[in-house]
Structure formats: structure tokens, C-alpha cells
C-alpha atoms as one frame of an Amber mdcrd trajectory, in Angstrom:
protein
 125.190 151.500-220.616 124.294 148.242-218.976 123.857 145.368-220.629 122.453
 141.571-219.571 123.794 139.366-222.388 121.450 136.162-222.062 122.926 132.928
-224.451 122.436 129.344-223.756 126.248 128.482-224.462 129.033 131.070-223.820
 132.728 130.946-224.366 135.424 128.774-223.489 132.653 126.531-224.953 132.728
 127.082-228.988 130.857 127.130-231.935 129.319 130.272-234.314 127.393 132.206
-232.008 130.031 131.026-228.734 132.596 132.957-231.126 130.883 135.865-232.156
 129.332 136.711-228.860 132.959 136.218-227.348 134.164 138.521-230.328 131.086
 141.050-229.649 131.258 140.956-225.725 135.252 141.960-225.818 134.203 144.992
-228.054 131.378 146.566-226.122 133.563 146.222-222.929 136.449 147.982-224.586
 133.886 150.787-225.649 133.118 151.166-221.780 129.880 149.372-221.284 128.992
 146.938-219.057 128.140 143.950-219.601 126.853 140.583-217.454 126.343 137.396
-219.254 123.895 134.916-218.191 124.747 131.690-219.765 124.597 127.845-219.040
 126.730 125.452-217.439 127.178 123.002-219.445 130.232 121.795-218.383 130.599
 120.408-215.104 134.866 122.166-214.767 133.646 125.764-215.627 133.531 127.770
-212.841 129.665 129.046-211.849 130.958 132.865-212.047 134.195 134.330-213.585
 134.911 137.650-215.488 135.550 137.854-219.402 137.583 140.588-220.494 135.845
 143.013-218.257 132.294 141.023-218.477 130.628 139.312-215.492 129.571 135.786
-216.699 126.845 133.796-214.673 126.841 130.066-215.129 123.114 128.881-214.449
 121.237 125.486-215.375 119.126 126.938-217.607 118.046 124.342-219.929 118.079
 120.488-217.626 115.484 121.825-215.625 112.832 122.423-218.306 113.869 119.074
-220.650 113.135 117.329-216.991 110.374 118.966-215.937 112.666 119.920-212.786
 109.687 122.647-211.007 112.111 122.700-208.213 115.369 123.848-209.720 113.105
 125.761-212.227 111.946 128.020-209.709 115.332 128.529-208.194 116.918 129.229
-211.288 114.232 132.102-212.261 114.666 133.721-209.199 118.159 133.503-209.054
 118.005 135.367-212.815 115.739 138.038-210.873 118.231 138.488-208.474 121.378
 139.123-210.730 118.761 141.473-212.898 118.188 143.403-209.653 121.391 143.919
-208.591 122.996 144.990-211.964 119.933 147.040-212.984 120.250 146.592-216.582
 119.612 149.370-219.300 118.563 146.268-221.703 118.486 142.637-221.970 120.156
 140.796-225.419 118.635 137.644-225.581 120.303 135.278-228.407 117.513 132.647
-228.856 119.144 129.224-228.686 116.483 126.509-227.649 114.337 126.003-224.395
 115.763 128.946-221.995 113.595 131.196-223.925 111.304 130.117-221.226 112.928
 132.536-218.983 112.918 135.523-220.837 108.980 136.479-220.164 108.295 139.666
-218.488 107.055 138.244-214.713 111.490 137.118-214.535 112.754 140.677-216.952
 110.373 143.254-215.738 109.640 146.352-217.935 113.600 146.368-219.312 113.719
 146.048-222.472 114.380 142.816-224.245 116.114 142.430-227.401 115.409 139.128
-229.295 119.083 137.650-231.503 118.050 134.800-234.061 121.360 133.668-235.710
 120.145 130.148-236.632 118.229 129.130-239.747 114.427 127.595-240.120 113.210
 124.824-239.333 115.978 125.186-236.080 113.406 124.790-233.012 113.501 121.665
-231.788 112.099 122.448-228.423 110.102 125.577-226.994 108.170 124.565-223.970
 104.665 125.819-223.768 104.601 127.904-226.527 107.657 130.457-224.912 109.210
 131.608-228.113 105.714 133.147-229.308 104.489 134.968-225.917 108.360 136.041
-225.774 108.785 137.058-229.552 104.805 139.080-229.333 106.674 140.614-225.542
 110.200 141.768-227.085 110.988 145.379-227.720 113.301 144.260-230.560 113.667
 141.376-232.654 116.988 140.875-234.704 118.503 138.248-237.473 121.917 137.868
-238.703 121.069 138.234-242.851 118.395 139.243-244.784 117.101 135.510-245.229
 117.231 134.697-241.687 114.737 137.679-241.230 112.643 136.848-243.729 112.184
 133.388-242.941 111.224 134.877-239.775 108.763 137.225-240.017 107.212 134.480
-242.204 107.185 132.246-238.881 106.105 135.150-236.925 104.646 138.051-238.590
 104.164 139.832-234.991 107.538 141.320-235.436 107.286 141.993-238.348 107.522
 145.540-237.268 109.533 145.538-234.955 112.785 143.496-235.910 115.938 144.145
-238.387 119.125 142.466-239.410 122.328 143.132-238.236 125.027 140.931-240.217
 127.320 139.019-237.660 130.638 140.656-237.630 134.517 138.654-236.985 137.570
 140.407-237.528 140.559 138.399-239.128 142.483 136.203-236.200 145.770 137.628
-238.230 145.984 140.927-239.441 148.379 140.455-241.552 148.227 139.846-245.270
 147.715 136.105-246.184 149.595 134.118-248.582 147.957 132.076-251.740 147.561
 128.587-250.950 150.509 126.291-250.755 152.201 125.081-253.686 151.142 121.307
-254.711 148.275 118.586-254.625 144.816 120.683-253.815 143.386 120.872-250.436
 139.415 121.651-250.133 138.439 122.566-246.626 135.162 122.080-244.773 134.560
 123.227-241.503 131.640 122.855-238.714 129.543 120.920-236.763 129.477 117.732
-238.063 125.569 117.576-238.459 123.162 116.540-241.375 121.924 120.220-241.458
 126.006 120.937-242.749 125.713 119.141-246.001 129.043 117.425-244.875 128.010
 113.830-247.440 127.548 116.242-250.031 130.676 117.487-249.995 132.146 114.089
-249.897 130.353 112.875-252.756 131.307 116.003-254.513 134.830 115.267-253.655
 134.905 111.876-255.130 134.499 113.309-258.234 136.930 115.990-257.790 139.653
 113.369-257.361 138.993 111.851-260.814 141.104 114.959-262.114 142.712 115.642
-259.173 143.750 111.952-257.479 146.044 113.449-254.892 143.633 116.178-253.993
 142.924 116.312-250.338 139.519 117.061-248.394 140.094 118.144-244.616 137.022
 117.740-242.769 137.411 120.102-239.471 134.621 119.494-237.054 132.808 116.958
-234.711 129.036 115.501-234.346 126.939 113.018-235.084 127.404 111.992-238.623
 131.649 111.576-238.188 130.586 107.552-238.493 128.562 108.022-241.190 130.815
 110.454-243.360 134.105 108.029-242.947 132.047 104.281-243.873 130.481 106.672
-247.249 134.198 108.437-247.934 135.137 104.672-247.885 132.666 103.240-250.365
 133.677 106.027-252.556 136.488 105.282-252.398 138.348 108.293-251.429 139.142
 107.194-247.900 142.575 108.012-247.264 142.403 111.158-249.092 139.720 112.466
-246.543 140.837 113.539-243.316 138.944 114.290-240.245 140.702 116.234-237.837
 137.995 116.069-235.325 137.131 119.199-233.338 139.253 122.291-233.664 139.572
 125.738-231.652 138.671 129.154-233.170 142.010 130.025-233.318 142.996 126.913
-234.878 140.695 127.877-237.901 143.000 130.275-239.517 145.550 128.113-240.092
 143.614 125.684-241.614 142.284 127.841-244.448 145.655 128.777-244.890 146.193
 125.188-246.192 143.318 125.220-248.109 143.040 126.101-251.805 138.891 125.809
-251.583 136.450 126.041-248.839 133.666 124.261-249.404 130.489 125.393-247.503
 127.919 122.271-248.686 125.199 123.659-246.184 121.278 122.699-246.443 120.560
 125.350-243.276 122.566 128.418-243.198 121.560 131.633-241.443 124.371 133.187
-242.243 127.646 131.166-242.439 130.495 132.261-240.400 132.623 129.429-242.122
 132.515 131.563-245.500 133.599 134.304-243.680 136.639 133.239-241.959 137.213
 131.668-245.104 137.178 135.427-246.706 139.695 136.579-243.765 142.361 134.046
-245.171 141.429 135.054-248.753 140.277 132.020-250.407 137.058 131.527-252.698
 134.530 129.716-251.137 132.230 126.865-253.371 128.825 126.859-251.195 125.228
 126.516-251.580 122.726 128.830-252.233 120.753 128.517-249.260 120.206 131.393
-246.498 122.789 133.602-246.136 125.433 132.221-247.646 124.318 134.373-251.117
 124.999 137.329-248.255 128.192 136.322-247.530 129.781 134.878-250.554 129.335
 137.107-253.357 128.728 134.429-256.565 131.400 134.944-259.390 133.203 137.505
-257.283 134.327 136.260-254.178 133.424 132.589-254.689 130.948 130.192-256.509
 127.568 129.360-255.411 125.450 126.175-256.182 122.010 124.764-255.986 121.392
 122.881-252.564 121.870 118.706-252.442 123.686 119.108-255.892 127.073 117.074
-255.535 127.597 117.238-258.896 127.109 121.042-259.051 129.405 121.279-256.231
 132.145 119.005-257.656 131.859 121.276-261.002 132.058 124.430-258.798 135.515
 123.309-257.099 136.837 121.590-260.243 136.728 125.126-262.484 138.580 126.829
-259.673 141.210 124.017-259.426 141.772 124.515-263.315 142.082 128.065-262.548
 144.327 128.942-259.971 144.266 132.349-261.444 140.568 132.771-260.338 141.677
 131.143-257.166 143.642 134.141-255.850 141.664 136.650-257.794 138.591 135.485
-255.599 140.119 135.060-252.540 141.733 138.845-252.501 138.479 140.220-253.372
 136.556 138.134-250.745 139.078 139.220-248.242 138.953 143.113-249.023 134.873
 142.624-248.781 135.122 140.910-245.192 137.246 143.762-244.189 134.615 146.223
-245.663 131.090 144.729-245.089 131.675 142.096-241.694 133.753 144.005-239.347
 134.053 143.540-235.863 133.917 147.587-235.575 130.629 147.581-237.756 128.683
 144.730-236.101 129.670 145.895-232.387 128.522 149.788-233.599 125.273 148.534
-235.051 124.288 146.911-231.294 125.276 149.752-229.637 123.153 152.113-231.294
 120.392 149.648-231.190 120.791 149.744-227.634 120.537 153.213-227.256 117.757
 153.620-229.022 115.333 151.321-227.450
């Protein structure tokens, strides 16, 4: 089968959805389909067309030319999507809605293929759709698609056109290491959080959480792993707090970086006021440790509450500190937790699974 894989942001460039279509894209290849990703540029040193582990990956300016009003480059960018459609005669298009591109996605650029529509974001997320796009695109699709049962609801709320006509299939990440993973280090507790550093994360909560966890624990540690906008903000309030240097921001880190630091960890804490599903909680599961997180979108999808991890109400430090403090008094619970949220990873969010479920979707439509 052939398959157009349309994303605004595409690997080496990284985040959740970078990741998992990387993750996905390397699977459907290896099952002998082929694939094409259009993507953007982004970066001015990527090349403007490579391969990826058997994938042909297109490098367009997809979104600049809309944000400026660009009717020049617009044009040639639409017609230079025709043209890679035409050549590679595509069994279906998988759009992963990001932002503005959905612009190009209506049916006078895709032609009668069918379109698949990939939400893996969480509501309110659109901060730009130009001329109402996203609803003539959404009311066009063949197939609209969420990555948890919350994600979909909130969006046939938004939408009820597809309402039926849309379906969730759970994102999907195999471990980075197969092998077995080891309880956390011996010593002062670490607590982990991981992501883009953005108010949406719930990073402050997490801090303010924290300061309380160090009044029984005053050489715990919190690891902040991540980059964005409120880095500035989260070190002046760790500061007032008080619990400065026993925060540490390690700035952006790679996929493969992740692994190693929830092998540090003793908690992961997932403080999260948007989540459509929360891929954090789920590498988190791969190095099998509990994760404390908020009950908000997914994450009650991911992180089973009492079994594989504790769950809290939303913008509730003090439910959060409470949450990490009776696992740190229970180190017991710690690695019971952590094995079981491991051995349901393995079970419910395999690579295998998630990569199966598109393929059949595929074929059907």
C-alpha cells in the first residue's frame, strides 16, 4: 500500500508526535509499505528531501506562507504537494493535524484519495486555522482519528460532523531498552518531569508540589527535562520556594536520552492541565516506575490509578505533593507499581499494536 504521511514537524526534529510518527513510519516500512512524508522545514540545515528508513521525506514551507499571507509561495507550495501526490499515486493520505497546514489538505490539492484526519493534541489546542480549514477539512475527511478516548470525545463535542466517522487508536512506543529495568537507585529521591516546558505542562505545579515534598524529604531531587517558554519563570518561583538548588533543569533532551533519565527517577510526575494522551507516562511505564499525574485527558488512559501509579485532581499542588510523598514512604508500592505499569505498556501500547491498528484502517477505507 501507498501511503502520503502529511505532519507539520517530522523527525530529526522532536517532540510526542515527531517520536511516534518516527516510531510508526519505521514500522509500516518494515511491513513493506510505502510511505512518503510531507513535512515542514523548519530548520534551515535539514536537507529539502532525504529517505527515513525506507520513507521518502519532503521538506516543504508549509506553514510561513499562510502566517504571512505569502499568495505567492502559497501557490507554489500547493502545487508542488500536487505534484509529489501525482507522482507517488497514493492509496491514502494520513494527515496528523498540527496547526495552519490543514489549509492544504482540501480536496481541489488531495483529489478523491482518501484522507485520514490524526488529532493527538488536547482541546482548546488551535491556535490558528486560517479561514475556517479545519472544519471544511474535518466535514471532507474519510476518517477522523484521536489518540484516547478523551481526546475523541472532546472532539466530536467540537465537531459533531465526525461523529460518525472517526475512532481512537491509542499511540503506541515500544521500550528504547528491551531489557528488564532495575528499581530506582539507592539514596536521596529523584522525581522526574519531562516535556515541553509550556504552561499547558503544569510544570509550576509540580514545583510547588515539590517544595513540599522536600519538607520530609530535604535532599530529594526534582529533574526538570525539557525546554520552552516558562524555563525563566519555573527557576525565579523554584527560588522563592526555596528549593532552588535541589531543582535541576537539564534543558532539552533527545528521545533516546529519556530512558535513562527515568532510570534515575524514583517518581515521574506528569502535573499536566492539557493532555491528549501523555506519552511521558508511558515511557515512564517502559522504565517501570509509578507515575503521580493529573486526571485530565488521557492520562486516566494511560496511568491506571492505584495500579500503575496515582492520579490527582488538576492545579492541586497539594494533592500532588501528597500523591508523591505516600509513594516515597513506600518504596514497596514504588516497585510494585512500576512492574505492573511496565507489563501493561508492553500489553496495551505496543509499537506492534498501534502500527497494526493503522494498517487495517488503511485498508479498509
Amino acid at each position: 500500500m501507498r501511503v502520503v504521511y502529511f505532519v507539520e514537524r517530522f523527525w530529526p526534529l522532536l517532540g510526542g508526535v515527531e517520536v511516534l510518527s518516527a516510531a510508526l513510519l519505521r514500522d509500516l516500512s518494515a511491513r513493506g509499505h510505502e510511505v512518503t512524508v510531507i513535512t515542514g522545514v523548519d530548520h534551515e540545515d535539514l536537507p529539502e528531501r532525504e529517505g527515513y528508513h525506507g520513507c521518502d521525506v519532503h521538506r516543504l514551507s508549509l506553514v510561513p506562507p499562510i502566517r504571512e499571507r505569502d499568495l505567492e509561495t502559497l501557490v507554489r507550495v500547493r502545487g508542488r504537494i500536487r505534484s509529489i501526490l501525482t507522482a507517488f499515486r497514493p492509496d491514502v493520505v494520513h494527515a496528523v493535524f498540527t496547526g495552519a497546514s490543514v489549509f492544504y489538505l482540501k480536496r481541489s490539492v488531495l483529489g478523491d484519495v482518501p484522507l485520514i484526519m490524526s488529532f493527538h493534541g488536547s482541546w482548546p489546542m488551535i491556535d490558528f486555522v486560517p479561514d475556517a480549514g479545519l472544519a471544511y477539512v474535518l466535514d471532507e475527511a474519510d476518517w477522523v482519528t484521536a489518540c484516547s478516548r478523551a481526546a475523541l470525545g472532546d472532539l466530536r463535542a467540537l465537531t459533531p460532523v465526525v461523529r460518525d466517522k472517526s475512532s481512537v487508536v491509542l499511540n503506541g512506543l515500544d521500550p528504547a531498552d528491551p531489557a528488564e529495568p532495575g528499581p530506582p537507585p539507592e539514596g536521596p529521591p529523584v522525581l522526574l518531569t519531562s516535556g515541553r516546558v509550556v504552561f499547558d505542562k503544569g510544570f509550576d505545579l509540580a514545583i510547588e508540589a515539590f517544595a513540599r515534598v522536600v519538607e520530609a524529604f530535604p535532599e530529594a531531587r526534582l529533574v526538570v527535562a525539557g525546554d520552552g517558554t516558562e524555563v525563566g519563570a519555573l527557576r525565579a518561583r523554584a527560588a522563592e520556594l526555596g528549593v532552588g538548588e535541589r531543582v535541576e533543569f537539564r534543558g532539552w533532551v533527545s528521545p533516546h536520552a529519556v530512558a535513562s533519565l527515568v532510570a534515575e527517577a524514583s517518581v515521574v510526575v506528569v502535573p499536566s492541565r492539557l493532555e491528549g494522551f501523555g506519552l511521558v507516562a508511558l515511557e515512564a511505564a517502559h522504565g517501570a516506575r509509578p507515575v503521580v499525574a493529573t486526571r485530565v485527558g488521557g492520562l486516566p488512559e494511560v496511568v491506571a490509578d492505584g495500579e500503575t501509579g496515582l492520579l490527582v485532581e488538576p492545579e492541586d499542588p497539594s494533592g500532588l505533593a501528597a500523591a508523591i510523598l505516600a509513594l516515597l514512604h513506600a518504596p514497596e508500592d514504588i516497585l510494585r507499581m512500576g512492574r505492573a505499569a511496565r507489563t501493561r505498556a508492553l500489553e496495551l501500547f505496543s509499537a506492534r499494536r498501534h502500527a497494526g491498528e493503522w494498517e487495517a484502517l488503511y485498508e479498509r477505507l
